[in-house]
MDAnalysis code that builds the backbone (N, CA, C; Angstrom):
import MDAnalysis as mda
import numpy as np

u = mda.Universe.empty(687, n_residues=229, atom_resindex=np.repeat(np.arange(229), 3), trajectory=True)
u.add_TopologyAttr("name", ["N", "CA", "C"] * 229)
u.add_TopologyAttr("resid", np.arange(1, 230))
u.add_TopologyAttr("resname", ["UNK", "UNK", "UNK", "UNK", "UNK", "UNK", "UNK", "UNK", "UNK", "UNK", "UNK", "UNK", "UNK", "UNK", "UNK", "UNK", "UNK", "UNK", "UNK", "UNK", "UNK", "UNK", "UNK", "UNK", "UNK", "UNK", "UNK", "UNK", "UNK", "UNK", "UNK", "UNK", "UNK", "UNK", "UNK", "UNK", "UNK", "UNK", "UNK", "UNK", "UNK", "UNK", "UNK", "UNK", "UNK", "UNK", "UNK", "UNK", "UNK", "UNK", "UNK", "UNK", "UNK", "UNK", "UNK", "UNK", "UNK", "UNK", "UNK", "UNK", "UNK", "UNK", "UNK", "UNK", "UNK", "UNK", "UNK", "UNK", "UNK", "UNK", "UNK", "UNK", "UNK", "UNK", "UNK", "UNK", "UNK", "UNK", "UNK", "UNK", "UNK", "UNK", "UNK", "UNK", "UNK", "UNK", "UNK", "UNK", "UNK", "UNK", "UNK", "UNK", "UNK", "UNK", "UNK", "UNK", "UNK", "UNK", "UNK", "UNK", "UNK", "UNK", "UNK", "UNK", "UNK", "UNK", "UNK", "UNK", "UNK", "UNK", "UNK", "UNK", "UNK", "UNK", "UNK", "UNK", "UNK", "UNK", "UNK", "UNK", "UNK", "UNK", "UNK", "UNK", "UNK", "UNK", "UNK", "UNK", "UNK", "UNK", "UNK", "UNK", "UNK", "UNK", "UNK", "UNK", "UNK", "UNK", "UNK", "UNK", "UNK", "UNK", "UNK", "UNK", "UNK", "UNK", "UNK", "UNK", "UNK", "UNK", "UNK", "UNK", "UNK", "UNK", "UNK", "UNK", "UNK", "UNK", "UNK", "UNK", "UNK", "UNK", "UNK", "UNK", "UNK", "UNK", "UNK", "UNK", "UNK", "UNK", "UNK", "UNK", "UNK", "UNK", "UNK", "UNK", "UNK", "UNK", "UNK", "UNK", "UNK", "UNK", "UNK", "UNK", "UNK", "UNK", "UNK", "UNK", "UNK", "UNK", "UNK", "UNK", "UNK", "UNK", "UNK", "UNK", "UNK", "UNK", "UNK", "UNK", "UNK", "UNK", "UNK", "UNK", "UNK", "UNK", "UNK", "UNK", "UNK", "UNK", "UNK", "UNK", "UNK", "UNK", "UNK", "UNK", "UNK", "UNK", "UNK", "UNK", "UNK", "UNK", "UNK", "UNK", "UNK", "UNK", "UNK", "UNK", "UNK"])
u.atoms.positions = np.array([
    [-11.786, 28.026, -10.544],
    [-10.516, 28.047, -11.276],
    [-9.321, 27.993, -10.337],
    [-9.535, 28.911, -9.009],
    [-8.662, 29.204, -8.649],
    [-8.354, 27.230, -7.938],
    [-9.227, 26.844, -7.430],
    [-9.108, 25.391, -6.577],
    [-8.639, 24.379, -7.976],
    [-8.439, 24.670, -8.796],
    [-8.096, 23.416, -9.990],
    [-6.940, 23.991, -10.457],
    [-6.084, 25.172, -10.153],
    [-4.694, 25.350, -9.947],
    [-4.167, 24.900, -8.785],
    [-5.134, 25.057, -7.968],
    [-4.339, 24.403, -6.555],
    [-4.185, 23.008, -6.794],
    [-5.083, 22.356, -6.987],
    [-4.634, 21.226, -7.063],
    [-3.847, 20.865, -8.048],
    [-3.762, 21.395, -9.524],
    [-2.335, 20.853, -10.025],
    [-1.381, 21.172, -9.324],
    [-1.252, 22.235, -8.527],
    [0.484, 22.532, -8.247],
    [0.366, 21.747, -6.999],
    [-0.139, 20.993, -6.376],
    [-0.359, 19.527, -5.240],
    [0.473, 18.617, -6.259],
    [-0.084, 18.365, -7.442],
    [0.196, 17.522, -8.169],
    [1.416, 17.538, -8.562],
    [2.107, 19.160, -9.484],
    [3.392, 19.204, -9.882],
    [4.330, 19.119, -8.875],
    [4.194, 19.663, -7.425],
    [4.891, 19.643, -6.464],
    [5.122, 18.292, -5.631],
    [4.579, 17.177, -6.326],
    [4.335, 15.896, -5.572],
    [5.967, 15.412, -5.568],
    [6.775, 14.708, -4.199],
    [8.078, 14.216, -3.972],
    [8.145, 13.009, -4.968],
    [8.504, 12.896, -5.956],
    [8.524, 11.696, -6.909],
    [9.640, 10.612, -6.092],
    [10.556, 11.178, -5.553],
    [11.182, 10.376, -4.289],
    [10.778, 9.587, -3.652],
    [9.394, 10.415, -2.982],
    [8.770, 9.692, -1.808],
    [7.648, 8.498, -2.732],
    [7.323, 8.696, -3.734],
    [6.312, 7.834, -4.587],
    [7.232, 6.439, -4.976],
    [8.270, 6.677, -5.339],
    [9.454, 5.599, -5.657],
    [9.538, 4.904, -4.491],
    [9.932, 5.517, -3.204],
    [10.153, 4.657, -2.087],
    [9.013, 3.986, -1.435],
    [7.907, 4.709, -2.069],
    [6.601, 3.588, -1.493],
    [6.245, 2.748, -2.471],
    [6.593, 3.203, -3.686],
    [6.587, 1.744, -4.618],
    [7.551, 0.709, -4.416],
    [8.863, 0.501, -4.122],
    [9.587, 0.063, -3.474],
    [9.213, -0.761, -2.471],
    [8.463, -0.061, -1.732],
    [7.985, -0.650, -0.184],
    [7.251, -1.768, -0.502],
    [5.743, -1.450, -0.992],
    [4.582, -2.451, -0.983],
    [5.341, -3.011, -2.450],
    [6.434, -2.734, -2.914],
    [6.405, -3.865, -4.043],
    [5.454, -4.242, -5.446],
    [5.016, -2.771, -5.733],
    [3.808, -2.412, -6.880],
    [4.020, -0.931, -6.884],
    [4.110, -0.863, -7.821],
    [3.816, 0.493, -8.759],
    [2.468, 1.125, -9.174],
    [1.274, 0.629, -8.157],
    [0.249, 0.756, -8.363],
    [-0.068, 2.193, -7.477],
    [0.738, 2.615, -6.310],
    [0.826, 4.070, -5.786],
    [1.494, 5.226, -7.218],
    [2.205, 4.988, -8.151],
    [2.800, 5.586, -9.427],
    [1.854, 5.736, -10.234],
    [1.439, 4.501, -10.819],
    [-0.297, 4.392, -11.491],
    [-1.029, 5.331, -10.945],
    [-1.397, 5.298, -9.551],
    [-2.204, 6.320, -9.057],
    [-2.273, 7.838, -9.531],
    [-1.431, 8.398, -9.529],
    [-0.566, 9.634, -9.711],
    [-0.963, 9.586, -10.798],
    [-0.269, 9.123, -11.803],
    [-0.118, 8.947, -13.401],
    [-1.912, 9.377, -13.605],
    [-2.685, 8.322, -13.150],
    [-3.642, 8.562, -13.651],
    [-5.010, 10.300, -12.908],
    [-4.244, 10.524, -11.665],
    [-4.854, 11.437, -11.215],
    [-4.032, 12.848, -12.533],
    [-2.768, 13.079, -12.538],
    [-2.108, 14.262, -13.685],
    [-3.079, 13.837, -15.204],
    [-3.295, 12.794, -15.421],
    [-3.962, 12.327, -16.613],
    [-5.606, 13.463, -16.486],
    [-6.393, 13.088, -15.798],
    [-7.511, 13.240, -15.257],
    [-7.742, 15.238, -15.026],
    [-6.811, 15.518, -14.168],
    [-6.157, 16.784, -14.038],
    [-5.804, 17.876, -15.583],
    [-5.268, 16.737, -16.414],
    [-4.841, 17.689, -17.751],
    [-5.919, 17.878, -18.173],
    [-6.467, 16.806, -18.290],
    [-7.761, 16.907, -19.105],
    [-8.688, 18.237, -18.616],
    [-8.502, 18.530, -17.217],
    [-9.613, 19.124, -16.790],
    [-9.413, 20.790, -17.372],
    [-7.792, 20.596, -17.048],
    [-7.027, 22.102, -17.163],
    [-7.651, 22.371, -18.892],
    [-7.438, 21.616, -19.766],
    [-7.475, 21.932, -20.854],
    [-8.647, 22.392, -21.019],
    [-10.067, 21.650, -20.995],
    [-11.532, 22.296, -20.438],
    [-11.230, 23.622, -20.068],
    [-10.634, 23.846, -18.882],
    [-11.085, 24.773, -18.325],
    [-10.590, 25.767, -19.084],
    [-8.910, 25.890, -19.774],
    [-8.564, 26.658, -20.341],
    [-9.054, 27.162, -21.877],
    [-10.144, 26.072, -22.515],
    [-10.738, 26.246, -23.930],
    [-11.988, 27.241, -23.184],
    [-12.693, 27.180, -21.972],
    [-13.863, 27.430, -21.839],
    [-12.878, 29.400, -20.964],
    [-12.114, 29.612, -20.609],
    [-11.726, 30.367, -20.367],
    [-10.719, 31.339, -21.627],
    [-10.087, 30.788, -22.668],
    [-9.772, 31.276, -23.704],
    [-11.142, 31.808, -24.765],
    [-12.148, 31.094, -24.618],
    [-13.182, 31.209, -25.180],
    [-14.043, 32.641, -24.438],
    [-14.200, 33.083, -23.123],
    [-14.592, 33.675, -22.409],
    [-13.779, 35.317, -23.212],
    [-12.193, 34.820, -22.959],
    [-11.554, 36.178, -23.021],
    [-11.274, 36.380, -24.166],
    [-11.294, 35.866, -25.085],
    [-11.200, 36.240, -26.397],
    [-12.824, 37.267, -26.719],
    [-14.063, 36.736, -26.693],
    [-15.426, 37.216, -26.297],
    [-15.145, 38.495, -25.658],
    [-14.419, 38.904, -24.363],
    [-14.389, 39.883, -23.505],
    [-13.635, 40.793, -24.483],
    [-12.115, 40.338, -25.082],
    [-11.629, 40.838, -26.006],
    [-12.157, 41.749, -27.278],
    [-13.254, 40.867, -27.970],
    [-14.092, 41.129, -29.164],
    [-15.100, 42.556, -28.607],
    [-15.655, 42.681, -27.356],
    [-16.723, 43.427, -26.863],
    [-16.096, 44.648, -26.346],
    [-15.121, 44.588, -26.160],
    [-13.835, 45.882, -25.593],
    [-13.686, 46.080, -26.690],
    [-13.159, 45.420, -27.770],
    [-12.742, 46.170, -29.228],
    [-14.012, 46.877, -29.677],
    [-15.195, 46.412, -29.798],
    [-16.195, 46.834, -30.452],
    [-16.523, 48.284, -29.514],
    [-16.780, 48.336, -28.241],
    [-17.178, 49.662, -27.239],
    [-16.055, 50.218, -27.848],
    [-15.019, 50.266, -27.912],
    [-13.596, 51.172, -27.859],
    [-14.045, 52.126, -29.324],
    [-14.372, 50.612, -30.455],
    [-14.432, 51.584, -31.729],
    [-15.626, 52.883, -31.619],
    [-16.845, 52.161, -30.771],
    [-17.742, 53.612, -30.898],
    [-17.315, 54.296, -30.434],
    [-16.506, 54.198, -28.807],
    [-15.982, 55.621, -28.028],
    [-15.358, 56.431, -29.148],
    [-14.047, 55.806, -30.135],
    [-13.266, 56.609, -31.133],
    [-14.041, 56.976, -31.935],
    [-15.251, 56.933, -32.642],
    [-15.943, 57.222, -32.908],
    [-17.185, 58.514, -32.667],
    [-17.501, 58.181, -31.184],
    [-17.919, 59.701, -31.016],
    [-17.232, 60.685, -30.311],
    [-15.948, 60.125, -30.175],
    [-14.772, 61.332, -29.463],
    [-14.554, 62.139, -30.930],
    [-14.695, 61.650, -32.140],
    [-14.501, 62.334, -33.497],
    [-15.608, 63.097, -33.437],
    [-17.049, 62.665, -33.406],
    [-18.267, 63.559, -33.398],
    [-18.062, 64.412, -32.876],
    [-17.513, 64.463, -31.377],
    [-17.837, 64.953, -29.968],
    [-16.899, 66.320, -30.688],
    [-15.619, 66.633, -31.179],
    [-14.930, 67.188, -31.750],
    [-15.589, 68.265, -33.000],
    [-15.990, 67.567, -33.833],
    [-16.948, 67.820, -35.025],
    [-18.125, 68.813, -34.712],
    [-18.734, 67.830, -33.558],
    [-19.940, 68.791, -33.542],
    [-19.471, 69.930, -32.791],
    [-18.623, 70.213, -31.806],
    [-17.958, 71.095, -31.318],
    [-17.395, 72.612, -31.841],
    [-16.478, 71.809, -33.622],
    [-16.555, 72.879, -34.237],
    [-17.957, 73.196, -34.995],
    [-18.644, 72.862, -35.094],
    [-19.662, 73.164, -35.727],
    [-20.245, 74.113, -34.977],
    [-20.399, 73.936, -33.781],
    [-20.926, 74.935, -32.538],
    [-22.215, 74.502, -32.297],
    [-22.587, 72.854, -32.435],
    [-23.570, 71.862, -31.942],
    [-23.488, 71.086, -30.707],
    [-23.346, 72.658, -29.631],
    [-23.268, 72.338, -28.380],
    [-24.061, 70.936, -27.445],
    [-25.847, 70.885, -28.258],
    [-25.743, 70.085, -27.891],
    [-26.037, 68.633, -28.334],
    [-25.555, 68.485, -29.190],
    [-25.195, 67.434, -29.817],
    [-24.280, 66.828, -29.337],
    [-22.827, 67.660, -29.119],
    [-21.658, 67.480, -28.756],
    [-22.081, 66.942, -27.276],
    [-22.564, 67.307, -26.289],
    [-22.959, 66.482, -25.175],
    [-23.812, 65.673, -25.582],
    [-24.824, 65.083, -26.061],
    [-24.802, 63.966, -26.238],
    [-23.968, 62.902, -26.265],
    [-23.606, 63.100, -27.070],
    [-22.498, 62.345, -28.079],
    [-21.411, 61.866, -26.755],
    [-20.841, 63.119, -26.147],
    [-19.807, 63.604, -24.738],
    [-20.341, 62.156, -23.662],
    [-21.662, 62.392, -23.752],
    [-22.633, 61.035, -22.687],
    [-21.924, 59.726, -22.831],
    [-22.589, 59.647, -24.213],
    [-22.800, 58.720, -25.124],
    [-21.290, 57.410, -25.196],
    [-20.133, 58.400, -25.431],
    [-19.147, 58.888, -25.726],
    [-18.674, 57.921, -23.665],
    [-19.174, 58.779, -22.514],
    [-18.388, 58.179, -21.356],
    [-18.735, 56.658, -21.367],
    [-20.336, 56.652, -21.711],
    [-20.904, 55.436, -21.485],
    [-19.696, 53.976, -22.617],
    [-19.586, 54.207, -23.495],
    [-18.874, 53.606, -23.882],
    [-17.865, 53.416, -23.770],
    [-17.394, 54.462, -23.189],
    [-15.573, 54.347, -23.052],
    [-15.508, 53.389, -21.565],
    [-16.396, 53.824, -21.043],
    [-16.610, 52.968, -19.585],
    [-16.412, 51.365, -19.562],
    [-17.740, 51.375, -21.047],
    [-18.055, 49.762, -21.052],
    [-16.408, 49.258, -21.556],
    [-15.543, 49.783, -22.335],
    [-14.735, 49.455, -23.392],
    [-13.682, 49.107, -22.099],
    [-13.734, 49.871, -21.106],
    [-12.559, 50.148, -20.378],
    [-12.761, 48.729, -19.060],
    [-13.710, 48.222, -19.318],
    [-14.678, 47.282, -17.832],
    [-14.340, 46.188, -18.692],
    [-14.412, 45.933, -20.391],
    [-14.072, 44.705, -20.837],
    [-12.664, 44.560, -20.612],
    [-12.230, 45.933, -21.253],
    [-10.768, 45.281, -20.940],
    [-10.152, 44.648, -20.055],
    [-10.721, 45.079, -18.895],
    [-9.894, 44.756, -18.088],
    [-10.374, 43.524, -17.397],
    [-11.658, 42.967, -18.137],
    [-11.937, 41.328, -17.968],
    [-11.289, 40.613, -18.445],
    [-10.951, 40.852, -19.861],
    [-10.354, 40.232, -21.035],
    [-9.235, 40.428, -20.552],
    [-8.495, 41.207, -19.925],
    [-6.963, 41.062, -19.225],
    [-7.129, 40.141, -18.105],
    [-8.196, 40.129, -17.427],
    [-7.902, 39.121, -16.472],
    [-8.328, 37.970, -16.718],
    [-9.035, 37.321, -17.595],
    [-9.285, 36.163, -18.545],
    [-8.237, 35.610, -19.608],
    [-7.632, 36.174, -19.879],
    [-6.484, 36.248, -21.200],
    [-5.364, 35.699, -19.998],
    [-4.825, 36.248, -18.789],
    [-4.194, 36.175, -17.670],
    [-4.679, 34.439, -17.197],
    [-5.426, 34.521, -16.807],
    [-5.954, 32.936, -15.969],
    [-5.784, 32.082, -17.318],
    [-6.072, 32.295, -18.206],
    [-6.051, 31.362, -19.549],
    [-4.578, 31.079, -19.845],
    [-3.487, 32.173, -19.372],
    [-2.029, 31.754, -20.118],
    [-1.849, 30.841, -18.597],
    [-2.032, 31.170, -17.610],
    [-1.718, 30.034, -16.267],
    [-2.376, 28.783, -16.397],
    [-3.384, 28.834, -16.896],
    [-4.021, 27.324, -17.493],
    [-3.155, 26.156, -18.464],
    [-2.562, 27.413, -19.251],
    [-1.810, 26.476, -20.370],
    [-0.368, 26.331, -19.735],
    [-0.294, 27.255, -18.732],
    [1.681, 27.067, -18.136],
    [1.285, 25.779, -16.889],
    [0.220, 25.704, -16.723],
    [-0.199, 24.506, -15.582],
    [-0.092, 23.110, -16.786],
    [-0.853, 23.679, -17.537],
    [-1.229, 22.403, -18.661],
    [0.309, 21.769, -18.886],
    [1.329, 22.731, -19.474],
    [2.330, 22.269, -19.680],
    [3.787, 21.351, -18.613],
    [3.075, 22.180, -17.213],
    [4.419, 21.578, -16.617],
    [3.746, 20.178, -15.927],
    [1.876, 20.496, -16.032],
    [1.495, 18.965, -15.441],
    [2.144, 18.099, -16.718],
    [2.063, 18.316, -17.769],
    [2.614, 17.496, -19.234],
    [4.464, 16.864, -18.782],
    [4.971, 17.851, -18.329],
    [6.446, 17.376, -18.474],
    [5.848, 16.659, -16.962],
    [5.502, 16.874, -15.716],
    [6.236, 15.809, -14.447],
    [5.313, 14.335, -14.982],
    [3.874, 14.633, -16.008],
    [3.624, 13.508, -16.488],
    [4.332, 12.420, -16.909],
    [5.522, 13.156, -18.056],
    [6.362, 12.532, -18.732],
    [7.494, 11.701, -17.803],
    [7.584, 13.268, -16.797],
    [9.048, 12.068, -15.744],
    [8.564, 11.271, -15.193],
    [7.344, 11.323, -14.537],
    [6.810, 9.929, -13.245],
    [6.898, 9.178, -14.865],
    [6.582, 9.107, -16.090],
    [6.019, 7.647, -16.968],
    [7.168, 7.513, -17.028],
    [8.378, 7.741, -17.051],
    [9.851, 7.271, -17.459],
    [10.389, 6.862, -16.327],
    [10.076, 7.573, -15.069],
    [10.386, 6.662, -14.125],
    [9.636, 5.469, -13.160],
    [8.225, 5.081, -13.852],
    [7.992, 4.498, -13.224],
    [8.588, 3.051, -14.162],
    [8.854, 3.409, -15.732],
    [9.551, 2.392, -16.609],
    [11.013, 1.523, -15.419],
    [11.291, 2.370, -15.213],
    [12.603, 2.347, -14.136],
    [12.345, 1.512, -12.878],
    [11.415, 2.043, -12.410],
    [10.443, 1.293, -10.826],
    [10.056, -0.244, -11.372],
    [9.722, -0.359, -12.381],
    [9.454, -1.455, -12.913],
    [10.226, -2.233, -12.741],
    [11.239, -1.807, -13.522],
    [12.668, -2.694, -14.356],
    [13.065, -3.100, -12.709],
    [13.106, -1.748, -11.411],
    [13.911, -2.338, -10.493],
    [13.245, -3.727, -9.666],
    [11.871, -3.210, -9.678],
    [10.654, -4.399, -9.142],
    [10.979, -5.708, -9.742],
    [11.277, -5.718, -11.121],
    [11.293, -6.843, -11.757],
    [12.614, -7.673, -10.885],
    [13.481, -6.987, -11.041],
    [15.159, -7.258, -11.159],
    [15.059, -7.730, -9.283],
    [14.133, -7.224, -8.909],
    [13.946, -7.719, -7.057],
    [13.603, -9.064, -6.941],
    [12.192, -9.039, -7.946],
    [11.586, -10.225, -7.718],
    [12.426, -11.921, -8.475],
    [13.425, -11.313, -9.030],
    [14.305, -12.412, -9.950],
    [14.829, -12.473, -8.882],
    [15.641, -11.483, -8.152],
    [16.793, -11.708, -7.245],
    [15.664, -12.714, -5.802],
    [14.822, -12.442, -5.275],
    [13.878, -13.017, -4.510],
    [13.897, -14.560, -5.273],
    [13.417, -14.694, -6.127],
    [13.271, -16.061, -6.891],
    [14.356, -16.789, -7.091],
    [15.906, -16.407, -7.354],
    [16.985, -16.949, -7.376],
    [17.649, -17.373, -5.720],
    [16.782, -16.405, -4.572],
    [17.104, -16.670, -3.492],
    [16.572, -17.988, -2.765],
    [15.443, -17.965, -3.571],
    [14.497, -18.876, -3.053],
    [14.979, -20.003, -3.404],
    [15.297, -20.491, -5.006],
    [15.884, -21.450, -5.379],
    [17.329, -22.109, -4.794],
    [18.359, -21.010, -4.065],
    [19.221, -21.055, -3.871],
    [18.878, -21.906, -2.394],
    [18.022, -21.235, -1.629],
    [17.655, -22.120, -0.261],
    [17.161, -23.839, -0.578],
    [15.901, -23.491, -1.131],
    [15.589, -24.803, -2.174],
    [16.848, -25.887, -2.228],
    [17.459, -25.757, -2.698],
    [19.096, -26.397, -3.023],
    [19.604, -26.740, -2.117],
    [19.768, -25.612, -0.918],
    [20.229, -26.189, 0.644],
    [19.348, -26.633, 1.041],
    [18.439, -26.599, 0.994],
    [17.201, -27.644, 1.772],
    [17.346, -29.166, 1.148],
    [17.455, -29.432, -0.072],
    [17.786, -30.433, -0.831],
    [19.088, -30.822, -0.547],
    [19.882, -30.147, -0.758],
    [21.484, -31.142, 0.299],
    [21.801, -31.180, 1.447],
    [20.225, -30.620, 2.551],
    [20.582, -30.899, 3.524],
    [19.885, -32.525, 3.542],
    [18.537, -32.871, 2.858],
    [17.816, -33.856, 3.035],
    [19.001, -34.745, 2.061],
    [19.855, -34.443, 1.485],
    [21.154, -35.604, 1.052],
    [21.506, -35.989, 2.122],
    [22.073, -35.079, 2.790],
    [22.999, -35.423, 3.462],
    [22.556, -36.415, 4.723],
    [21.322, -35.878, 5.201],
    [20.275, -36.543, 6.208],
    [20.696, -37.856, 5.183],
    [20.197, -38.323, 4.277],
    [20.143, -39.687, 3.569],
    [21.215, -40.335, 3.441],
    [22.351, -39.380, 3.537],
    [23.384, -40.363, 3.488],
    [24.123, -40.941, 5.123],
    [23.765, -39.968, 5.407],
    [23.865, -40.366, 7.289],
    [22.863, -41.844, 6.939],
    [21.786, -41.907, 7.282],
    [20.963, -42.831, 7.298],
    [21.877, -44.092, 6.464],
    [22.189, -43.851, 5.266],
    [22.591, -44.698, 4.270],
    [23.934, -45.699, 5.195],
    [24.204, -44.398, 5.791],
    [25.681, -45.257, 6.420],
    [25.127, -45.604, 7.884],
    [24.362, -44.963, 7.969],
    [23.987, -46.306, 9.309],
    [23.743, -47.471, 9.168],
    [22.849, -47.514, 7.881],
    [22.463, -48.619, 8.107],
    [23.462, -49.956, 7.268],
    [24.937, -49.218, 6.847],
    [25.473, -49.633, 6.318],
    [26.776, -50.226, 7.523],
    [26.612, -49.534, 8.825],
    [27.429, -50.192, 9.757],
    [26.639, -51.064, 10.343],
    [25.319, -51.185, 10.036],
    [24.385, -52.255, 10.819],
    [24.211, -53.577, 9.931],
    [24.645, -53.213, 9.013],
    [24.790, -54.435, 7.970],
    [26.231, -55.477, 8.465],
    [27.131, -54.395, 8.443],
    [28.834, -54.634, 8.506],
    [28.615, -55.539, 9.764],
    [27.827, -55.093, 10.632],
    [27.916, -55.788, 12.285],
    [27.337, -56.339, 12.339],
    [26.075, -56.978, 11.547],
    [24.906, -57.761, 11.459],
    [26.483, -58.973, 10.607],
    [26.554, -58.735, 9.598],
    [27.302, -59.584, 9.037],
    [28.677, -60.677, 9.875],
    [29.441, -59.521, 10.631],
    [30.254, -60.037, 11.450],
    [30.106, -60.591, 13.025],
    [28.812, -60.460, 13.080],
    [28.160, -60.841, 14.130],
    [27.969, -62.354, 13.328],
    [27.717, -62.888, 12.219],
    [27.258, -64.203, 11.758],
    [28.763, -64.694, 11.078],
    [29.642, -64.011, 11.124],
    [30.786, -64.782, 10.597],
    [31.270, -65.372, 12.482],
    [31.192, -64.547, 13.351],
    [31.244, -64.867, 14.931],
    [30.886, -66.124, 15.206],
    [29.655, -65.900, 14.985],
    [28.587, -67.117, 15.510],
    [28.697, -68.484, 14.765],
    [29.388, -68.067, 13.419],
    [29.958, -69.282, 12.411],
    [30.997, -70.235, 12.646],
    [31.735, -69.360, 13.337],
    [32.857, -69.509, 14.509],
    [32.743, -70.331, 15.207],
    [31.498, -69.960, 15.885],
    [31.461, -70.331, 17.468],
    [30.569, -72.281, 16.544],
    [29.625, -72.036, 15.397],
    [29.457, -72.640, 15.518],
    [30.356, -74.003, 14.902],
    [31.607, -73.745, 14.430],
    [32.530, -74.489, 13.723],
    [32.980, -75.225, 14.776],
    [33.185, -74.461, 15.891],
    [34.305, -74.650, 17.431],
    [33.379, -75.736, 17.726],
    [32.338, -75.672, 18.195],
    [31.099, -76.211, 19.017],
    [31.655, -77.585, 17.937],
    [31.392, -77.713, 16.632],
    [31.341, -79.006, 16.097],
    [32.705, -79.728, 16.091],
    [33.479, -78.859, 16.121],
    [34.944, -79.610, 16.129],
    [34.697, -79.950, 17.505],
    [34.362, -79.710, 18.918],
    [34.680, -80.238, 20.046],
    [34.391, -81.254, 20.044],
    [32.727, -81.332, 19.737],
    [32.153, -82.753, 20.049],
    [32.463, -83.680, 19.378],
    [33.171, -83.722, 17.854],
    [34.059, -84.428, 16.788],
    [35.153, -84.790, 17.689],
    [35.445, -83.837, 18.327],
    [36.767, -84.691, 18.967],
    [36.243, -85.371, 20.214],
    [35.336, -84.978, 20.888],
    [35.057, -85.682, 22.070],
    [35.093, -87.228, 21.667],
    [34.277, -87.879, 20.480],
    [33.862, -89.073, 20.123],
    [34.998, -89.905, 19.753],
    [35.383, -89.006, 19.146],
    [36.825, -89.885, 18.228],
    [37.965, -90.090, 20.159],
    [37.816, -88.889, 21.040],
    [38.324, -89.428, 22.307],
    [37.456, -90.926, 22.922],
    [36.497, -91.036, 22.982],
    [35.540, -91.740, 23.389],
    [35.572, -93.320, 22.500],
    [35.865, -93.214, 21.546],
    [35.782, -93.829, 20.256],
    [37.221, -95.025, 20.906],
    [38.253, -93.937, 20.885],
    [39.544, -94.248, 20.809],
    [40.026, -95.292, 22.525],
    [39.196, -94.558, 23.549],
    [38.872, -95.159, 25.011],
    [37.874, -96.338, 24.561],
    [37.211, -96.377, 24.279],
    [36.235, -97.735, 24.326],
    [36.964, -99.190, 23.188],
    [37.996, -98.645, 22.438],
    [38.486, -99.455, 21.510],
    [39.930, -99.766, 22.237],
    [40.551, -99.258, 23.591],
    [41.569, -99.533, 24.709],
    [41.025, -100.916, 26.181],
    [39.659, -99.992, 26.007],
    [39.220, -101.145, 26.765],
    [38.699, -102.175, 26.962],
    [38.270, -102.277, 25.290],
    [37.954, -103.908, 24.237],
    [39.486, -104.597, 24.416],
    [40.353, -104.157, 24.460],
    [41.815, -104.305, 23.592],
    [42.166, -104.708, 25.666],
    [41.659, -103.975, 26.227],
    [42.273, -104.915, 27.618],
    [41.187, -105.623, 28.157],
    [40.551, -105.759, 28.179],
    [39.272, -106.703, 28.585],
    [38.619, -106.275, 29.533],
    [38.468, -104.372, 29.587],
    [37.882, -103.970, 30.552],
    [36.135, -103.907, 30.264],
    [35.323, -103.729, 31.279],
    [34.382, -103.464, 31.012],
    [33.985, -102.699, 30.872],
    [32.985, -101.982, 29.990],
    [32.113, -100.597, 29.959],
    [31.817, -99.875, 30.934],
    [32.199, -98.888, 31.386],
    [32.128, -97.957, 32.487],
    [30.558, -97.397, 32.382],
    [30.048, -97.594, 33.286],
    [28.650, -97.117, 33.768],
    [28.134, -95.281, 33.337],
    [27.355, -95.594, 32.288],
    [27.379, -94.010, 31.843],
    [27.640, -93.555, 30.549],
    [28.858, -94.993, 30.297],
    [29.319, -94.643, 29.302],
    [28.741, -95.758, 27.842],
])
């Protein structure tokens, strides 16, 4: 009896503080559960123990009442036969009479100390009942905060998510404009060369029409064709 009070008051005396901050920690309420279900386990036992110990001293109770009534009983004889001048009767009875008062006086004081362990059974029973009640209301709480973590975790996550995604924009739009000045210079590199190749055709257009214009001077003077040409 005495080791199954000890251990409830382990139990009632447990830092509900320190149970919160390790639920907190590992992120489960399964150290709270624990508890919950050890005070669960615990009541149950107290209550046992206190039906099988109310049961005891009530019994101890009943067997003290019953010795007590014979002692009052032959303390009346013991009296009676006395005046009668049934000396020895009256010791008998006087015997009879300690022997019972003895037994009456040995229950009682079981049944006081049974009646005693039985009301600490039920004052254990009751206060394991109330820190039952606070750890279940606060682990409602441990919950709600666990929950409200793991949203805030999940909204964090998404929030990175997002920068990871406009950083790979932004990567794309770099790219986009590179390859959008390699176009621009690819392009003006062929308006260049369009250039060059316009120039190139106008020269040799004019070379001929020079050539053209010399060979139709030297028909016109009666020179001859220059070697080469």
């Amino acid at each position: 009896m005495a080791s199954l009070l000890e251990k409830v008051g382990v139990l009632i005396s447990a830092n509900l503080h320190w149970m919160v901050n390790q639920a907190l920690e590992a992120n489960s309420v399964a150290v709270v559960d624990e508890y919950i279900r050890r005070v669960e386990d615990n009541i149950e036992a107290v209550e046992d123990a206190a039906a099988t110990v109310g049961g005891e001293a009530k019994t101890l109770r009943r067997k003290q009442q019953e010795f007590q009534a014979k002692a009052d009983e032959l303390d009346r004889n013991i009296d009676l036969f006395l005046g009668e001048g049934k000396d020895q009767l009256a010791m008998a009875a006087q015997s009879r009479y300690n022997t019972m008062k003895s037994l009456a006086d040995t229950y009682s004081t079981q049944a006081d100390l049974q009646e005693s362990e039985f009301q600490k059974l039920l004052e254990a029973k009751l206060r394991l009942e109330a820190k039952l009640t606070e750890v279940k209301q606060e682990r409602v709480h441990l919950e709600a905060m666990l929950e409200l973590a793991k949203a805030r975790e999940a909204a964090h996550k998404a929030v990175a998510a997002v920068g990871d995604v406009s950083t790979e924009a932004a990567g794309m739009e770099d790219i986009k404009s590179a390859i959008e000045r390699r176009l621009a210079k690819s392009e003006a590199q062929a308006e260049i060369d369009s250039k060059k190749l316009d120039r190139q055709m106008e020269e040799v257009l004019e070379t001929r029409e020079i050539e053209d214009q010399l060979a139709a001077r030297r028909a016109r003077l009666g020179l001859a064709q220059a070697a080469g040409s």
